[in-house]
C-alpha positions in Angstrom: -3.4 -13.1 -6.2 -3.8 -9.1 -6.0 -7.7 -8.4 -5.6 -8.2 -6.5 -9.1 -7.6 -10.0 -10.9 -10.0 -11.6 -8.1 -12.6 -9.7 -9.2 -12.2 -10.4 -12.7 -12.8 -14.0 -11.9 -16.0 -15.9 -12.1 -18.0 -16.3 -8.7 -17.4 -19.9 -8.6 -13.8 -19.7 -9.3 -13.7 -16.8 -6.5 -15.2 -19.1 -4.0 -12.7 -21.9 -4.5 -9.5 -19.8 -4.2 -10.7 -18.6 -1.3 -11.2 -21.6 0.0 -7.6 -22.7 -1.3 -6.3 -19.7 0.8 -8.3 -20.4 3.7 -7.2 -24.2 3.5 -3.3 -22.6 3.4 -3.8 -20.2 6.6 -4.7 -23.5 8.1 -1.9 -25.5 6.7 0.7 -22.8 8.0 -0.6 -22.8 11.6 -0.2 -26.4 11.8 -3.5 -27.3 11.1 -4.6 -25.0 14.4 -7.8 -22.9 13.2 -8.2 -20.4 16.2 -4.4 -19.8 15.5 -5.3 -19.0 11.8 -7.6 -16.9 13.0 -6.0 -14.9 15.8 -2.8 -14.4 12.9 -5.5 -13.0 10.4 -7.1 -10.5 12.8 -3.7 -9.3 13.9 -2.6 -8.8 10.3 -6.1 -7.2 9.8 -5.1 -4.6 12.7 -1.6 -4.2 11.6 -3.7 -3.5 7.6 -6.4 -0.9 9.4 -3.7 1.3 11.0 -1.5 1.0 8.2 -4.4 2.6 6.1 -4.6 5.3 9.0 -1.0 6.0 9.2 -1.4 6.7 5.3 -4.6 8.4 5.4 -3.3 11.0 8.1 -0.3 11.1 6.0 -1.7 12.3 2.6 -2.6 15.6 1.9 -6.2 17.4 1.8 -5.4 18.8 -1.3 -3.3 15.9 -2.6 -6.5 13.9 -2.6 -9.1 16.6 -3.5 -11.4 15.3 -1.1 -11.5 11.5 -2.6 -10.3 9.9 0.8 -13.2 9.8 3.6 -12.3 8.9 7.0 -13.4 5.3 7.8 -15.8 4.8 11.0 -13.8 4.2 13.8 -14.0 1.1 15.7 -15.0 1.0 19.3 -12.0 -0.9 21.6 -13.6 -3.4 24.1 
């Protein structure tokens, strides 16, 4: 469900799809929940450069100022 119509939602139903979709990560890594895990922060990375690539990729005066770099994260 795209986020816009998440947020239209009440808070109750909020919490209980998101525990649906929690429930399916699960369910696809065969019930493993550090494998759920270690596929969401992946996609997260793959998400947070994707937004860089895009960022970088727009122009200054395309976005009249509107985009702001996001604080960068520090590697380990």
């Amino acid at each position: 469900m795209p986020i816009s119509e998440r947020s239209t939602q009440p808070e109750g139903d909020t919490a209980a799809l998101l525990e649906a979709e929690v429930d399916e990560a699960i369910a696809t890594c065969g019930g493993d929940v550090r494998a759920a895990l270690r596929a969401t922060l992946i996609r997260n990375a793959y998400l947070e450069s994707e937004v860089e690539r895009l960022t970088d990729a727009i122009s200054t005066g395309f976005a009249r100022g509107r985009m702001r770099r996001p604080p960068q994260r520090v590697k380990i």
